[in-house]
N, C-alpha and C positions, 0 to 999 in steps of 0.2 A: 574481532572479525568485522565489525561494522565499520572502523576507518578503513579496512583493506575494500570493503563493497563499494564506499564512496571514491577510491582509487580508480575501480573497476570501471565505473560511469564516467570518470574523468577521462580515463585515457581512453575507453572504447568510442570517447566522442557522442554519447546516447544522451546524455548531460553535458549541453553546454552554457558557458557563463554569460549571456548576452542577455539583454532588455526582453521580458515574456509580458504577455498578457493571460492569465489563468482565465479557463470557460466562466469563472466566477465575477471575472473583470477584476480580479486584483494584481496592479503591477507587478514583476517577477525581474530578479537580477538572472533569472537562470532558466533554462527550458530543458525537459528531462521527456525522451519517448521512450521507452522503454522495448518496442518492437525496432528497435536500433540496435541493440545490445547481439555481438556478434555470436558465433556457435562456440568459442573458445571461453571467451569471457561469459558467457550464458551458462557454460557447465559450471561457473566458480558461484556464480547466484545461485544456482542450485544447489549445490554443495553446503554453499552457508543456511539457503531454507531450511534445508536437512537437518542442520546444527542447529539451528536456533531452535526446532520443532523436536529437537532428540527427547527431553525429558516430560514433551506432553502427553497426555493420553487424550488419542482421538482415535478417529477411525476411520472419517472420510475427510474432503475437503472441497470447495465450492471456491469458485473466483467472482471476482464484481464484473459484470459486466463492460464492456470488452478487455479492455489493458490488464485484469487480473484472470480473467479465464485460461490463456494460454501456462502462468506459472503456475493455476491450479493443476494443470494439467499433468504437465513435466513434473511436480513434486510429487502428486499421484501414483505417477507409472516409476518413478523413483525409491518410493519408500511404499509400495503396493499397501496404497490405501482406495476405499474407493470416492471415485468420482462423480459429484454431483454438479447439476448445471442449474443456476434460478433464469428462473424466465423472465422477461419483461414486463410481461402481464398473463394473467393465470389462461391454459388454453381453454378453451370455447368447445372442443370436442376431444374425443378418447377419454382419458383419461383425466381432461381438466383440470392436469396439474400446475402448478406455478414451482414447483422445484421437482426436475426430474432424476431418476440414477435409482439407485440400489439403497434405500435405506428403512430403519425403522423409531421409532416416536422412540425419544431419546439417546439416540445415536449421537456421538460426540463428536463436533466437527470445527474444523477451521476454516476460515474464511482468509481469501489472498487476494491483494489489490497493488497495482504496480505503484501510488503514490497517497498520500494523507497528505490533505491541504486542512479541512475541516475537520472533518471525518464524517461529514454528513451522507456523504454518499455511502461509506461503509456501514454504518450504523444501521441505514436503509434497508440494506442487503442483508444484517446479520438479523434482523426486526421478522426479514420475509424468511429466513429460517428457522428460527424460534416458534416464530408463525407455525410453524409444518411440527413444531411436536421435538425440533431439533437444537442440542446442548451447543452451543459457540464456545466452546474454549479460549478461544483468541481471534483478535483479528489483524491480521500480519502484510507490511507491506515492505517495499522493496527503500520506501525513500519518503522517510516521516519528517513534516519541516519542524514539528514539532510545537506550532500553536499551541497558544493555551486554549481556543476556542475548541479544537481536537481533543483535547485532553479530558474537556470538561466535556464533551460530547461523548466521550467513550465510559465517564463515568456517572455521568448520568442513566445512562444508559443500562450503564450493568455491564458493560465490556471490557475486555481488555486490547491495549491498544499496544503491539509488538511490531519492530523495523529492525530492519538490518544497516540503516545509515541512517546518521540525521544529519540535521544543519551542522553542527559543531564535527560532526565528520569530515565532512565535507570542505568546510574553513580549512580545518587542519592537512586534508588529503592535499588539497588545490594550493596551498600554502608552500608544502612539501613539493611540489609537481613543479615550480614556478609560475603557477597559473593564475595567482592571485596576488595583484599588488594592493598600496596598503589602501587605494581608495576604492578597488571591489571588497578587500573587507571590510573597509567601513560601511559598504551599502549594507554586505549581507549579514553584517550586525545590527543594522538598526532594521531590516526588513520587520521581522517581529512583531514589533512596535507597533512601524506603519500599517501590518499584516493586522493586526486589533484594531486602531483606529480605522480601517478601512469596512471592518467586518461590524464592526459596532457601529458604526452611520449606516449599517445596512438594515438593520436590527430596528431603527429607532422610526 
């Protein structure tokens, strides 16, 4: 399934192969929106969430802040689980909460985010629902590059880190497609690489 999703972003055009800069400032051979991704091609994303989430036991699920709340949503009203939303910062009056919805202290949940560069932002999010008394079964995104800095961040952590495409999907989709000759895959094989050296000078 996950080279058919890295197909999906290829052709819907939501992933394109051109020069990016990530919010993190690390150069990018590719730029990926994910509120790009059409109503056709959006039901096959969802289809595969379904799949990949078939043999966990959870109960609700929560999205990152902006780019993963809408697929929390649609996987939600999909596979009638319920919906939970984290705040930004915890509210100030009512209720006070920093995670709002329907739940109780140990409820088993998943966490959805349209991309994993680091994983720092996920880890964040799954920290302020643990926070609340609540189990993370996974944390699931749409399009994992697949760092090791990600990797070592989901295991430090205590988490588990789930995607429906990775970089080596993607190689191989865009390969297939004609979309990639042999000097974008040279880039986006050594991205990796430079993806550590860049994050490790940041570290230091």
């Amino acid at each position: 399934m996950t080279a058919d999703i890295s197909r999906i972003l290829l052709e819907s055009k939501s992933l394109l192969l051109r020069d990016h800069r990530f919010n993190s400032g690390l150069p990018a051979p590719l730029y990926f929106d994910s509120d790009l991704i059409p109503p056709l091609y959006r039901a096959l994303v969802i289809q595969a969430l379904s799949e990949e989430t078939r043999d966990l036991e959870y109960v609700a699920v929560a999205g990152v802040p902006t780019r993963g709340e809408p697929w929390a949503a649609f996987h939600a009203d999909r596979n009638n689980k319920i919906l939970l939303r984290i705040r930004k910062v915890q509210k100030s009056y009512g209720t006070e909460r920093l995670i709002e919805g329907l739940y109780n202290k140990g409820d088993r949940i998943i966490l959805i985010d349209d991309t994993v560069t680091t994983g720092k932002t996920m880890v964040t999010h799954a920290d302020k629902l643990t926070d609340a008394g609540l189990f993370v079964v996974a944390c699931i995104s749409l399009l994992d590059f697949g760092f090791n800095i990600s990797i070592q961040n989901f295991q430090k952590n205590g988490y588990t880190g789930l995607s429906l495409s990775g970089l080596d999907d993607l190689k191989k989709s865009g390969a297939e497609l004609g979309m990639i000759d042999d000097s974008l895959m040279a880039r986006l094989s050594s991205w990796p690489a430079e993806a550590a050296k860049y994050f490790a000078q940041r570290c230091t």
